[in-house]
C-alpha atoms as one frame of an Amber mdcrd trajectory, in Angstrom:
protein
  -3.306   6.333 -16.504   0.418   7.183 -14.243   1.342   4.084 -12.966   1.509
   6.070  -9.093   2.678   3.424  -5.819   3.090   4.576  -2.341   4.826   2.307
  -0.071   4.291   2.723   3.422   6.682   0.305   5.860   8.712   1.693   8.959
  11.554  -0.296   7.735  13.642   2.184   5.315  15.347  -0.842   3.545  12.008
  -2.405   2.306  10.857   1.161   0.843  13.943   1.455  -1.165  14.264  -2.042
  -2.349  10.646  -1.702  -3.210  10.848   1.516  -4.959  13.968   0.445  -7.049
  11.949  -2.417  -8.004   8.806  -0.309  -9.323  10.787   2.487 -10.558  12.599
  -0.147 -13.027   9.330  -0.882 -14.232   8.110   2.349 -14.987   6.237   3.538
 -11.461   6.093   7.102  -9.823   6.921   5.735  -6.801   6.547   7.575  -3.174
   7.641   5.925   0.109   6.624   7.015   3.595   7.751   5.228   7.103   4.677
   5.619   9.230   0.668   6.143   9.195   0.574   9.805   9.501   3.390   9.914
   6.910   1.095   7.559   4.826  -1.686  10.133   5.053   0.382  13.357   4.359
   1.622  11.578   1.251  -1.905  10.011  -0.370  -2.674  13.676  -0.282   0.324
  15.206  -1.634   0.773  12.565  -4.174  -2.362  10.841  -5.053  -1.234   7.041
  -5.428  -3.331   4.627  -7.382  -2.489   1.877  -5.468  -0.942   1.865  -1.760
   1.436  -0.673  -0.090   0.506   0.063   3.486   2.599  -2.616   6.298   0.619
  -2.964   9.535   2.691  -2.468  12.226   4.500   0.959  12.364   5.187   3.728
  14.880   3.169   6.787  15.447  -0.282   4.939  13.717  -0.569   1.798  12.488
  -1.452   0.153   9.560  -5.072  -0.685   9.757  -5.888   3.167  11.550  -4.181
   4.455   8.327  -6.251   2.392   5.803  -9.497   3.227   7.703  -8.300   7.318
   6.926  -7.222   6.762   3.866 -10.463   4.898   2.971 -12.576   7.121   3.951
 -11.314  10.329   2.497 -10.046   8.785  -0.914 -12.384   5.806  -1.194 -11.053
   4.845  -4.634  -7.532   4.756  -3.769  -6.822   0.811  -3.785  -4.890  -0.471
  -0.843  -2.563  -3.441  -0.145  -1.421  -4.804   3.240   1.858  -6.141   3.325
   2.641  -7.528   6.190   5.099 -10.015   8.539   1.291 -10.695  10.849  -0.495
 -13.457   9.324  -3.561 -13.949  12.120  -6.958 -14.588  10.103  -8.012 -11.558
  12.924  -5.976  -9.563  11.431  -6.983 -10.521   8.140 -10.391  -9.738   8.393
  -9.782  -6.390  10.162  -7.624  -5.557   7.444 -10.432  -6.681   4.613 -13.594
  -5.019   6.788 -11.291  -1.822   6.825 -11.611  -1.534   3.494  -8.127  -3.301
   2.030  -8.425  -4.039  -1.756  -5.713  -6.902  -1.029  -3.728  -8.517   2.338
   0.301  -9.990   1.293   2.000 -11.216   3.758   6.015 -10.976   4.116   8.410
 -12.509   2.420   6.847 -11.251  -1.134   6.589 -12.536  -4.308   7.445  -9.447
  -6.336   6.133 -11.229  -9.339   2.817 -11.526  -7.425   2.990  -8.233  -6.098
   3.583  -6.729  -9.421   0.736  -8.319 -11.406  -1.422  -7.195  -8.028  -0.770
  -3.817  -8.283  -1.225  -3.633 -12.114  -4.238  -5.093 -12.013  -5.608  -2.448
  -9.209  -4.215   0.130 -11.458  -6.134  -1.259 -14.611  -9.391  -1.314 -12.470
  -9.477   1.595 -11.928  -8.586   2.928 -15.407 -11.518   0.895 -16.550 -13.989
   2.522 -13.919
């Protein structure tokens, strides 16, 4: 199975740190910088796995995991995020998020998070 990533985060310097980091390790990697952005590119691309911050312009973060989740239920989601609230949280999980990170990250932890979304859903 492609190893696909989308990262979604309004902050351009994240995305491209991110992507460098993925790319390195063998990752198709996509970035968008808002929700509808985030929608526009789950359909043109077709991620595995989704790195989706919360708070962005135009639609946030939990309105785009609620549409992507609905049209592509098997695409597996991960909020990263600054907003640690256990609210939050559980909006996030009842939405549908496979995962919730918050900010700074542990790209080791990250990594091994998205592989193993990947891998589940190789072995579905």
């Amino acid at each position: 199975m492609k190893k696909k990533l989308l990262l979604v985060d309004d902050e351009v310097e994240i995305c491209e740190f991110l992507r460098s980091f993925f790319e390195d390790r063998d990752y198709n990697v996509a970035t968008a910088h808002s929700g509808v952005q985030a929608l526009d590119q789950v359909e043109k691309f077709g991620p595995n796995v989704v790195l989706l911050d919360i708070q962005m312009p135009e639609m946030d973060g939990l309105t785009a995991l609620r549409k992507i989740k609905e049209k592509y239920p098997k695409t597996k989601v991960i909020m990263v995020t600054a907003v640690e609230t256990q609210d939050r949280i559980e909006d996030a999980m009842r939405a549908g998020a496979d995962n919730y990170i918050t900010k700074p990250l542990s790209l080791e932890y990250l990594e091994k998070d998205v592989q193993e979304k990947i891998e589940s859903l190789a072995g579905a």
